[in-house]
C-alpha positions, 0 to 999 in steps of 0.5 A: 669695443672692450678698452683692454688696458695693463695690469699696472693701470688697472690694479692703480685704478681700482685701489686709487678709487676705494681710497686704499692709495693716494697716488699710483704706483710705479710697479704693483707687483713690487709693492708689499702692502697687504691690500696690494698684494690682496688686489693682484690675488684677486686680478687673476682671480677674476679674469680666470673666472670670466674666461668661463663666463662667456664665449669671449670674441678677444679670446677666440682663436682658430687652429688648424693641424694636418693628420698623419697616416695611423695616428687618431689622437692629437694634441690640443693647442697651448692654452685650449679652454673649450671648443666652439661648437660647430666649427670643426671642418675637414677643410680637405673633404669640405665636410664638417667634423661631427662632434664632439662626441660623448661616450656614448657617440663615441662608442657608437662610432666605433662599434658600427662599422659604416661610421666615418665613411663619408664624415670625421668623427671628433672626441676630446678627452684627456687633453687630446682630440681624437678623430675617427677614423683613423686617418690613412696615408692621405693628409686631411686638414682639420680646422676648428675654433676654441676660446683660450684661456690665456687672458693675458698679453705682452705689452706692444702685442695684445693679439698674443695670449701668453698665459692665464695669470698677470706676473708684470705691470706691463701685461695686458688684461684682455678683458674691458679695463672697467669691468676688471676695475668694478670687479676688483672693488666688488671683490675687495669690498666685499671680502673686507666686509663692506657694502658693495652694493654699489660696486657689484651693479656697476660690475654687473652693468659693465659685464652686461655691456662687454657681452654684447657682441656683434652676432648673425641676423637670424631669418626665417627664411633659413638664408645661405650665409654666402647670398641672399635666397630668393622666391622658390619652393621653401618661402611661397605658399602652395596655391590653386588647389581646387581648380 
């Protein structure tokens, strides 16, 4: 599991160990020094990049929003990055949402006049979710997952993504403490010009270790998420033909 640690810890961390400080500091983000500065520049960098490197389980989240009668636009949750693909339910039909859609599907959906008589169709564009039909004077609860890019917590409340970019000692980097400290030396290093060869197999070591992340056995056998599947049609073989 990542060891999520505070933006103070993490800039001391990676400048005590290339030998730009002799001690730690009591607040980087009140120090002047050029490397300093240099380094917290780079800390948003980094996380902001990682956040679309990967589907990351600590920046996962679920929302849910009731329709309204006559209204097929809605607006995404503070700090959406991208939706995870096929998650998206009407929790009220007990279907699933179909999408997202492109253009194309999109204008299909609208164009044919069957579509979205039993399913919900969903786009995303200009920041907004679209769904299709329009929703009538029945509420529908629609629920889908997305990963945030809100890196950022409050100390005492790692669970609550407050923003994209650190501005106090005290907030917490929701991204493994070693794989931000090996990527601020690769960084650092390699904008000063030198040999990060080191720096950048432990980053890319640490980057490998933190995307490993439990994950569904896959079957065969097409197993229901919810129970085992037993004998039947779809996993014996067809025998006695001939006799």
């Amino acid at each position: 599991m990542p060891t999520f640690d505070t933006a103070k810890n993490v800039l001391n961390d990676a400048a005590l160990g290339m030998g730009i400080l002799s001690s730690a500091l009591s607040d980087p983000y009140a120090s002047t020094d050029p490397n300093i500065v240099q380094l917290r520049t780079m800390l948003t960098e980094l996380g902001q990049d990682l956040c679309r490197q990967h589907d990351w389980s600590q920046l996962q989240t679920e929302y849910t929003f009731p329709t309204v009668d006559g209204t097929a636009s809605y607006a995404l949750p503070t700090g959406f990055d991208r939706f995870i693909n096929q998650t998206g339910w009407n929790r009220t039909t007990e279907f699933a949402l179909g999408g997202p859609l492109g253009a194309q599907g999109w204008q299909f959906v609208q164009a044919v006049s069957t579509a979205g008589v039993i399913d919900t169709w969903f786009r995303i564009q200009n920041n907004l979710l679209f769904v299709h039909p329009t929703p009538g004077a029945t509420v529908n609860t629609i629920a889908f997952e997305y990963v945030s890019k809100y890196w950022v917590a409050l100390t005492g409340a790692p669970t609550t993504r407050v923003q994209e970019t650190p501005t106090l000692q005290s907030d917490v980097c929701l991204f493994d403490r070693m794989l931000l400290i090996w990527g601020l030396r690769k960084e650092f290093l390699s904008s000063k010009g030198f040999d990060a060869s080191h720096a950048t197999k432990k980053y890319e070591d640490a980057l490998s270790a933190a995307r490993s992340e439990p994950a569904p056995v896959l079957s065969l056998q097409h197993k229901p998420l919810y129970r085992m599947r037993y004998l039947d049609g779809s996993n014996v073989p067809d025998t006695g033909f001939g006799e």
